[in-house]
C-alpha positions in Angstrom: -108.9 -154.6 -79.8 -108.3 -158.4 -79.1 -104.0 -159.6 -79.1 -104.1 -162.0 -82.0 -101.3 -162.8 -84.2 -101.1 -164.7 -87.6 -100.5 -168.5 -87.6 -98.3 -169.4 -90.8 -99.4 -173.3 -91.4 -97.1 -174.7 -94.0 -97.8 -177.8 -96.2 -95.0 -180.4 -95.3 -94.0 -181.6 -98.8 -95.0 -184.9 -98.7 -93.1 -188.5 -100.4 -94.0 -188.5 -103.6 -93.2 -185.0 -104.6 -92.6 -185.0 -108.9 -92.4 -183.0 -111.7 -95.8 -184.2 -113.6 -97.1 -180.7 -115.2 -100.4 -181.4 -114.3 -101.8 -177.9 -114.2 -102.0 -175.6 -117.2 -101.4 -172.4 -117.0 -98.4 -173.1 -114.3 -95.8 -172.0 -115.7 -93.6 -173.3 -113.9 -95.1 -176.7 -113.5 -95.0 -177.3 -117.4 -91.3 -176.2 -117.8 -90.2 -178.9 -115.3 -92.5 -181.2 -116.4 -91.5 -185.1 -116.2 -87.8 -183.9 -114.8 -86.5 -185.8 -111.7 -87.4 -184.4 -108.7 -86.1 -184.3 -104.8 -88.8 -185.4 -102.5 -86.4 -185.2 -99.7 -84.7 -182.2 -100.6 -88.2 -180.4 -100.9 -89.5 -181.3 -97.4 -86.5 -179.9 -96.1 -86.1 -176.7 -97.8 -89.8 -176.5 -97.1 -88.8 -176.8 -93.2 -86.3 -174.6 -93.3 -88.7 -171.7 -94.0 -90.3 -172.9 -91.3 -87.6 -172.3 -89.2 -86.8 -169.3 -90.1 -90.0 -167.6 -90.2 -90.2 -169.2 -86.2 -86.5 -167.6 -85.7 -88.3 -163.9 -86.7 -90.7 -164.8 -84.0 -93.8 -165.1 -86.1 -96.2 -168.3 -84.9 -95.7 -171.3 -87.2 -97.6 -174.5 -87.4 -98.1 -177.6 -89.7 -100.5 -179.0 -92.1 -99.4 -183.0 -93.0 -99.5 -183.8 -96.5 -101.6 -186.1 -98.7 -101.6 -189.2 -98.5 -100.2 -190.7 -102.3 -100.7 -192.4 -104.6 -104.3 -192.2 -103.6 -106.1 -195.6 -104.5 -109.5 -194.9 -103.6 -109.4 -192.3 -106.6 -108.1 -194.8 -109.1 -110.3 -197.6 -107.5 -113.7 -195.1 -108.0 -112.1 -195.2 -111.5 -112.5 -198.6 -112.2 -109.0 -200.3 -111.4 -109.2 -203.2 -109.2 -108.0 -206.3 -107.5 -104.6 -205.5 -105.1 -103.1 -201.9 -104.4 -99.7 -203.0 -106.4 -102.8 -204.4 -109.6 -104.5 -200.7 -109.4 -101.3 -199.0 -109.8 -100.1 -201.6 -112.8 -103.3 -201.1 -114.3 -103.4 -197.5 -113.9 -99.9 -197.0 -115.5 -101.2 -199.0 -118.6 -104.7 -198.0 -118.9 -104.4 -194.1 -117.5 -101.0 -192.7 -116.6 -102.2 -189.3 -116.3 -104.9 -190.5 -113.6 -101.5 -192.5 -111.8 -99.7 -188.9 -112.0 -102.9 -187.0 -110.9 -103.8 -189.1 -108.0 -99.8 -189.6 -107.1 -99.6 -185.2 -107.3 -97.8 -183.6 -103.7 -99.9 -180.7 -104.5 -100.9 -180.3 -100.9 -98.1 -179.0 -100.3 -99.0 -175.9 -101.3 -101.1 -174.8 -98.1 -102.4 -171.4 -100.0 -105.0 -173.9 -101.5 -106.3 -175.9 -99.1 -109.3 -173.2 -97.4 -110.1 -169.6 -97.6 -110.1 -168.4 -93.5 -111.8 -165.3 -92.0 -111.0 -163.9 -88.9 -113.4 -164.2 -85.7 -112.9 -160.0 -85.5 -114.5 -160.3 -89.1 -117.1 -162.4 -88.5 -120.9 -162.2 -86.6 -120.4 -165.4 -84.6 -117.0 -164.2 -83.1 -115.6 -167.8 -84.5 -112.6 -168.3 -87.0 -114.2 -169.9 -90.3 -112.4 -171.9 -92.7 -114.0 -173.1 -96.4 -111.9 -175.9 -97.8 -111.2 -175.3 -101.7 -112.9 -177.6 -104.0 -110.0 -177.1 -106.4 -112.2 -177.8 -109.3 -110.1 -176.6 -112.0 -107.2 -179.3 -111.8 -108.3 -183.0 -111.2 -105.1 -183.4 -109.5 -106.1 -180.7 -107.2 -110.2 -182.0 -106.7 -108.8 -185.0 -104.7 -107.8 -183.3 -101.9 -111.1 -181.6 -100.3 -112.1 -184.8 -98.3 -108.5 -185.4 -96.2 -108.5 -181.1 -95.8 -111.9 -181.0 -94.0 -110.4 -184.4 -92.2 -107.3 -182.3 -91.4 -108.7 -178.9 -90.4 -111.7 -180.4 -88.8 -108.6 -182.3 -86.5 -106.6 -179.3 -85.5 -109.5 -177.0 -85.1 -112.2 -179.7 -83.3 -113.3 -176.8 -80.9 -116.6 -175.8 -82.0 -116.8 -172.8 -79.7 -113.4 -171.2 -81.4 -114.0 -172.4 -85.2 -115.8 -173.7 -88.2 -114.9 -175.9 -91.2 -117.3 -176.0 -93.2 -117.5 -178.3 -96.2 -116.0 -177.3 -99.7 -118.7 -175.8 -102.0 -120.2 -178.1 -104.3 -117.7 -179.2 -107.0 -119.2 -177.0 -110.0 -116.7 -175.3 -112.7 -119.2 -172.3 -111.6 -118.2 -172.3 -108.4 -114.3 -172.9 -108.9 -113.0 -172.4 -105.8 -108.9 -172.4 -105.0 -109.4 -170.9 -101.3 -106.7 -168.2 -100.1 -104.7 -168.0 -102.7 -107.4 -165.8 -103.9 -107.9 -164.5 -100.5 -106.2 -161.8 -98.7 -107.2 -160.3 -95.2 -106.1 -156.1 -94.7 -106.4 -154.6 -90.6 -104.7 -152.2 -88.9 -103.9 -154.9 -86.2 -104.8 -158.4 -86.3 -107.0 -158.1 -83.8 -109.2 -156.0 -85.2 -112.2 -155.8 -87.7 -110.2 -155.9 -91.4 -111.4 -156.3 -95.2 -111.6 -159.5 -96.6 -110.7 -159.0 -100.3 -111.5 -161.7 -102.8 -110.3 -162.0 -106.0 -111.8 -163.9 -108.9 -111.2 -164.7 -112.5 -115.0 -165.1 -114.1 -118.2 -163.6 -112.5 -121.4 -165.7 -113.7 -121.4 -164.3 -117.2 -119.5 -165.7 -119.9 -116.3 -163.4 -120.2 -116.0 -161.5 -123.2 -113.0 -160.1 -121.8 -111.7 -163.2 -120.2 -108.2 -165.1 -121.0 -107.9 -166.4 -123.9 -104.8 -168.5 -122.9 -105.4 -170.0 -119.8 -108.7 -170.5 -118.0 -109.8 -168.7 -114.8 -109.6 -171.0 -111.8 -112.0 -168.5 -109.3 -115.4 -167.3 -109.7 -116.6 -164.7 -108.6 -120.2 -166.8 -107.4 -117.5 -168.9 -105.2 -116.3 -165.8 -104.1 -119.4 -164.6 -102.8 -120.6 -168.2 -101.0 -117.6 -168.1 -99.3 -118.3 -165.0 -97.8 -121.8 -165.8 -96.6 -120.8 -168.9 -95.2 -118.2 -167.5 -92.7 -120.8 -164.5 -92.1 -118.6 -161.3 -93.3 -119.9 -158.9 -90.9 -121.2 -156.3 -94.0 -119.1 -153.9 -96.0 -116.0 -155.9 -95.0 -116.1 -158.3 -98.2 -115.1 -157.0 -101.3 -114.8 -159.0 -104.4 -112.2 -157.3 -107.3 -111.1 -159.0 -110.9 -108.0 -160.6 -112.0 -107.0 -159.1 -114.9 -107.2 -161.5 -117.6 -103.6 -160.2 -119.2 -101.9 -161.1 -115.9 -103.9 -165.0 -115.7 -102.6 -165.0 -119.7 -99.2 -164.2 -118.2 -99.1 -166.9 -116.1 -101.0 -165.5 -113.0 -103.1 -168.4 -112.3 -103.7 -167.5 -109.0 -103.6 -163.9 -107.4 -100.9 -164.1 -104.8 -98.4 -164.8 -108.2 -99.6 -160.8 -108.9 -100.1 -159.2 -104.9 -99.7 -160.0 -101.3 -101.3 -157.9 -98.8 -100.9 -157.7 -94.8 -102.4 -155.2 -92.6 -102.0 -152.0 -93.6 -99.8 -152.5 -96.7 -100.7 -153.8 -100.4 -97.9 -155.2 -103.0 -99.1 -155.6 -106.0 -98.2 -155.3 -109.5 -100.4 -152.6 -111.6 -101.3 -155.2 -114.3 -102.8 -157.8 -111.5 -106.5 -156.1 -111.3 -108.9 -156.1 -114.3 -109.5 -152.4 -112.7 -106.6 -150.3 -112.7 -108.4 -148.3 -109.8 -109.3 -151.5 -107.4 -105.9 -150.1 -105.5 -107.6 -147.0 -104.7 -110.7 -148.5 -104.3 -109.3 -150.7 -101.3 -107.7 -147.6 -99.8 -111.1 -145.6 -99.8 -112.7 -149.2 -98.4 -109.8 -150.0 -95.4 -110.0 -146.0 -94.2 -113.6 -146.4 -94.1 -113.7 -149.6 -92.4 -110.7 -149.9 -90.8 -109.5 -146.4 -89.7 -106.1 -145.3 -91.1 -104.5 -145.4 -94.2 -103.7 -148.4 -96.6 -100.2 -148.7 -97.8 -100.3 -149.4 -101.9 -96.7 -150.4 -102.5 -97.5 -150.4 -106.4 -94.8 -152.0 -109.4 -95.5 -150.8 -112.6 -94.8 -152.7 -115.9 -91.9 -150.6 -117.2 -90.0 -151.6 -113.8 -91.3 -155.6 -113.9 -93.1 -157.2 -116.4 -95.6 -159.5 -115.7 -93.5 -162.1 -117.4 -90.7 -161.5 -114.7 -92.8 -160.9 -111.9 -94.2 -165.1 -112.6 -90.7 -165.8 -113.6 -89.3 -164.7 -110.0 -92.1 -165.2 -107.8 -91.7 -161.6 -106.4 -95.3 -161.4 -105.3 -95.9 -164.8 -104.4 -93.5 -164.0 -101.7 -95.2 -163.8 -97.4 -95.1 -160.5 -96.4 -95.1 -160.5 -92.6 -95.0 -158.6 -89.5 -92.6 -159.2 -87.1 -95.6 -158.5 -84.6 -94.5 -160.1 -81.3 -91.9 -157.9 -80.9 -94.6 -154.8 -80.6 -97.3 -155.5 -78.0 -100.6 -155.4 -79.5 -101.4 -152.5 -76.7 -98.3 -150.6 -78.6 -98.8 -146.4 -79.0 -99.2 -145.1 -82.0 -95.0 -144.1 -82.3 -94.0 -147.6 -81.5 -96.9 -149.1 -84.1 -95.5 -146.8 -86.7 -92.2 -148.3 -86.3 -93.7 -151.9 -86.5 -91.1 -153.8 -88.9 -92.2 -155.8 -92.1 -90.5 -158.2 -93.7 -90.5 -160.1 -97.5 -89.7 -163.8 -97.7 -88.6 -164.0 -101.0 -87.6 -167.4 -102.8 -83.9 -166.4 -104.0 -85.1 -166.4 -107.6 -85.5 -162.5 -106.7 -82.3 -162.1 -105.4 -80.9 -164.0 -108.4 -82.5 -161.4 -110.8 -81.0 -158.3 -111.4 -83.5 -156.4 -112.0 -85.9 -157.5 -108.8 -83.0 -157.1 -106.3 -82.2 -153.5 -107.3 -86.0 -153.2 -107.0 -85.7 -154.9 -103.5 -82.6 -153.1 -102.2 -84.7 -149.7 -103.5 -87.5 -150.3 -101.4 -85.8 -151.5 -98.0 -83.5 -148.3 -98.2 -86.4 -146.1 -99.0 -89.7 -144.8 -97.5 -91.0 -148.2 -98.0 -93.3 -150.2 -95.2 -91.2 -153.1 -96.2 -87.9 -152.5 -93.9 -86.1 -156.2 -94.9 -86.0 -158.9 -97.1 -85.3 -162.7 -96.2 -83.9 -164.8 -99.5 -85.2 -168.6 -98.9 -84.1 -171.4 -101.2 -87.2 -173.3 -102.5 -86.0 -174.7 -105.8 -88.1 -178.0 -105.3 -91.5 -176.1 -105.0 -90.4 -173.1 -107.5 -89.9 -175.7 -110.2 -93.9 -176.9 -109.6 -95.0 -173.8 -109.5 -95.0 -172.9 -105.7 -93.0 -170.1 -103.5 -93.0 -169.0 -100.2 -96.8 -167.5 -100.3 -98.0 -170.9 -102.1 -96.8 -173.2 -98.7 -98.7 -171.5 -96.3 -102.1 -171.1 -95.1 -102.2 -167.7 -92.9 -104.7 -168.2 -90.0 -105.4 -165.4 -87.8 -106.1 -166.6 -83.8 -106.2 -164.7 -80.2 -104.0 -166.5 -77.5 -107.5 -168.0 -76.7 -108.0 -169.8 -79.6 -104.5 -170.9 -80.5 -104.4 -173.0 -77.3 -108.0 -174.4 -78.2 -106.1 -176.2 -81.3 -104.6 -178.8 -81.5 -101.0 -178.5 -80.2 -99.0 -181.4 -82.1 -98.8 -179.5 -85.0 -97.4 -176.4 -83.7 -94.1 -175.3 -84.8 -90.7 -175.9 -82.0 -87.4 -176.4 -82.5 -88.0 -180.0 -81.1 -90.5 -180.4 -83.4 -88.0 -179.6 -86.2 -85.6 -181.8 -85.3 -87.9 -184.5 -85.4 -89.4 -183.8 -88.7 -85.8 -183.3 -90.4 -84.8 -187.1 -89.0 -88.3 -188.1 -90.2 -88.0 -187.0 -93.5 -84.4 -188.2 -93.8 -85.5 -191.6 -92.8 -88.5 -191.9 -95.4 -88.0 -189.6 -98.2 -86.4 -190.6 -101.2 -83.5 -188.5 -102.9 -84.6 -188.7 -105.9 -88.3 -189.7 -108.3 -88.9 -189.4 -111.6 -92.6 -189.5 -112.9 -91.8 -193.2 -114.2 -91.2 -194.5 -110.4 -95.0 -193.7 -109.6 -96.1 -197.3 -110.2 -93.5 -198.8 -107.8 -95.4 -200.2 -105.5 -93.1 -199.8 -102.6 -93.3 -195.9 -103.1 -96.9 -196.3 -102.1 -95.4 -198.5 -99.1 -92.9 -196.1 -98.1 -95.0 -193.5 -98.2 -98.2 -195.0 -96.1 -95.4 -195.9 -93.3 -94.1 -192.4 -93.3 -97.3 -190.7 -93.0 -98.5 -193.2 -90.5 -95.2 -192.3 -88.3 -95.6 -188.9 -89.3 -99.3 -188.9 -87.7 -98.3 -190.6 -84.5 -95.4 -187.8 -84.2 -98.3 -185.2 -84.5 -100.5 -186.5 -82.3 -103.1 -186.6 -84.8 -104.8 -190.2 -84.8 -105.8 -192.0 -88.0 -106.3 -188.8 -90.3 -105.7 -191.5 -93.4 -108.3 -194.0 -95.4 -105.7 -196.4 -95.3 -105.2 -196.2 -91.8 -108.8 -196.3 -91.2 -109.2 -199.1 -93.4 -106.3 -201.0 -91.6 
């Protein structure tokens, strides 16, 4: 067994964060939709998770947001003549192209790549598959600047691959790790990759019939052969379509799974025995026993559980506090904590759940309350605004180090943002064309602050 140890990269929220209710079946996203947002306000709850995911001693990193409004979208839709002309025309013409290609949605990290593990895969590297994002235009903007991105803070060829989004096919809908979720006994070792989809190739009898499916099961399955699943360590399991009709539009609203422990709610798999299917799969592959921490619909409705968040919340392991060469008595008493957004604390029901499980025989010994309002009223908690990527000590200091998590860092980024961000946006303000100024010269200072070079068409083009 390798030391490794999972690197939490957040999406910084980035300036032109607004309530547009752009995706259907978001909840959350339609219920706020065309309310004044806090762009400001949303970066720096954002970093403050951050922070205190770095104060439990867990490794934290960075990922830069978008840059927006993005003009080379609406100029490949026919707007033209000066950047301030595209936006005019755009607001006139095609407000709902100005709002897609204006969307923060980067923020939300979860979406930007599925990653496997070098101890899961035949070339020893760690493989990340940007998300096409097919299923909201909003969304299919962003694969370009994420291969840009990842290809700049994991350049080392020897330690990783980024390999480019699948092609951009409603059959191969593709919305990365938020579908994704790695179980091992210790991060260093061989785990199962689970992948979770909403359609296989057939049309779905039993599908939705509220919302569409977002994942396919063939996108599932091309993800796995690109990053070269060593075999029996993929395994592909259904959404159920009565939790995507509940507002599960993604699977880490339903379950979150690390190492050895799986919390889910019962209604989140098509097959009410995928739990124990997983368990038979992890002690087979895996050694040990897989923890199913299981919520049954007469303690949460789905309806609560997407109201709340509860499972769209990071479940981590305070793992540098136990050596990675830890005996089996001190690995037994490794500590797990739930980041939850304090819409579960506010709710009665989900906090007596909480304060249950942390008291009991649970793997979960504590629970952290974080106050995301900005995000939870898009659609977005903890789990959304980070991209887990598991590294040995080797390969974290073969990335790039700029966007690496310190409390120097921090201080940096809360000035930043203070000094660029607006306090407040409303849907309507997208056409100002000195939001789109503001917001190239912060992401051009935020750049030269990470040490990343010209990651932006506009800075390219400049």
């Amino acid at each position: 067994m390798s030391a490794a140890y999972e690197v939490n990269f957040d999406g910084l929220v980035g300036p032109t964060h607004n309530y547009g209710g752009l995706a259907f079946g978001n909840l959350a996203s339609a219920s706020h939709s065309q309310a004044e947002s806090n762009p400001q306000q949303a970066a720096l709850q954002g970093l403050e998770k951050m922070k205190l995911l770095a104060g439990l001693g867990l490794r934290q990193a960075i990922l830069p947001p978008h840059d927006r409004p993005h003009i080379e979208t609406l100029r490949c839709l026919g707007f033209s003549g000066s950047d301030p002309d595209v936006l005019q025309q755009a607001a006139r013409d095609a407000p709902g192209m100005l709002a897609a290609a204006s969307s923060a949605s980067s923020m939300w990290a979860a979406n930007a790549a599925t990653v496997s593990s070098s101890a899961d895969t035949e070339d020893a590297r760690v493989h990340f598959t940007p998300a096409n994002l097919t299923s909201c235009f909003h969304r299919s903007i962003e694969p370009p600047t994420t291969c840009d991105l990842l290809r700049a803070i994991f350049a080392d060829q020897s330690h990783f691959v980024v390999h480019d989004p699948l092609p951009p096919s409603p059959a191969l809908g593709d919305e990365g790790a938020a579908n994704h979720t790695r179980l091992c006994a210790h991060y260093g070792d061989p785990g199962l990759e689970v992948f979770t989809y909403g359609a296989d190739e057939v049309a779905h009898q039993n599908g939705p019939r509220r919302y569409p499916v977002r994942q396919t099961l063939a996108a599932s399955r091309a993800v796995a052969r690109l990053h070269r699943i060593q075999p029996g360590r993929a395994i592909f399991l259904q959404q159920s379509a009565a939790a995507i009709d509940a507002g599960v539009f993604h699977h880490d609203v339903a379950a979150v799974g690390n190492q050895n422990v799986l919390f889910f709610h019962t209604g989140a798999f098509a097959d009410y025995q995928a739990p124990a299917i997983l368990r038979q799969r992890f002690t087979k592959h895996c050694g040990g026993e897989l923890k199913l921490i299981a919520i049954e619909p007469n303690r949460l409705t789905l309806a609560d559980a997407v109201a709340t968040y509860l499972f769209n919340s990071q479940l981590v392991t305070l793992a540098d506090r136990v050596g990675p060469a830890a005996d089996a008595a001190q690995t037994a008493h490794r500590e797990m904590a739930l980041i939850c957004p304090i819409q579960c604390q506010q709710h009665r029901g989900v906090a007596a759940l909480l304060d249950e499980m942390v008291q009991g025989d649970s793997a979960i010994a504590s629970v952290r309350y974080v106050d995301l309002q900005q995000s939870m009223q898009n659609g977005g908690g903890p789990a959304c605004l980070r991209l887990r990527v598991v590294m040995t000590e080797a390969q974290i200091a073969a990335m790039h180090q700029g966007v690496i998590w310190t409390p120097s860092l921090h201080t940096r980024l809360q000035a930043w943002v203070e000094r660029n961000y607006r306090d407040r946006l409303h849907p309507t303000d997208l056409t100002d064309p000195q939001l789109l100024n503001e917001s190239r010269q912060a992401l051009d200072e935020l750049t030269s602050l990470l040490g990343l070079g010209s990651l932006y068409g506009f800075q390219r083009a400049g």
